[in-house]
N, C-alpha and C positions, 0 to 999 in steps of 0.2 A: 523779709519774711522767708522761712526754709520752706520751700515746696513739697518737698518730703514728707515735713509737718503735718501741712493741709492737708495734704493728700490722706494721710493716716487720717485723719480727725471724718472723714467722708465714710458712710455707709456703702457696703459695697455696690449698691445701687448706684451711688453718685460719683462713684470711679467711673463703671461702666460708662457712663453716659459721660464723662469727663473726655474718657477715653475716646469716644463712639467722637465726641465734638474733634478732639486733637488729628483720628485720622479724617474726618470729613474736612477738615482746613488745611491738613497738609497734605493730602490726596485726594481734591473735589473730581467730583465725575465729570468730565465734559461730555454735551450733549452734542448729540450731532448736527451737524449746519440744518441736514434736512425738519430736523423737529425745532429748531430756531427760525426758518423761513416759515412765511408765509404758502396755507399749499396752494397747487399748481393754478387750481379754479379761479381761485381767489383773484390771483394776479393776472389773471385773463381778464376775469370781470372788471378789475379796475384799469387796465389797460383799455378793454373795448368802451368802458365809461366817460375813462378821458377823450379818447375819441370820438364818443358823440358829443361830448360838450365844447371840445373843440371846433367841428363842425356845425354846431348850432342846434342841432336832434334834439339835445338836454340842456336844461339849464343847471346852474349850479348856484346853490345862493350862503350865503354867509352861515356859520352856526349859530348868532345871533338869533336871526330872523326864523330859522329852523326849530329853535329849540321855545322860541316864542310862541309861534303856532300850535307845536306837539301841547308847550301848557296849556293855551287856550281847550285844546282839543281834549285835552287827557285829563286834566286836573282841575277842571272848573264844573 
C-alpha cells in the first residue's frame, strides 16, 4: 500500500492526529523518576508498618481473609 496514498485519502483532521500519534511515539515524554516513585509519606508508612508487624504491634493477614470480611461488612 503507498502511504502517500492514505495519507491523501485522510481529512485533515485525521493527518493531524496521524501526525500528533507519529510524534508521540517517536518522541514520548519521560516522566520524572520523582512522579513514577511512590511519595516520601507513603514509604515511610510502609516501612514503619512493616516494622510493627515485624515486631508483633500489627498483624498482617492474607488478602483472602481481608477482602472476605470487607464483603461481609460492606455488601451484605
Amino acid at each position: 500500500m503507498n502511504a502517500t496514498l492514505a495519507i491523501d485519502n485522510l481529512s485533515r483532521a485525521e493527518q493531524l492526529h496521524l501526525l500528533q500519534t507519529l510524534v508521540d511515539r517517536l518522541y514520548p515524554e519521560s516522566k520524572p523518576e520523582k512522579e513514577e516513585a511512590f511519595p516520601d509519606w507513603v514509604m515511610k508508612e510502609l516501612e514503619e508498618q512493616d516494622v510493627r508487624v515485624k515486631t508483633g504491634l500489627e498483624k498482617s493477614e492474607p488478602w483472602e481473609v481481608v477482602r472476605e470480611r470487607l464483603d461481609r461488612e460492606f455488601l451484605r
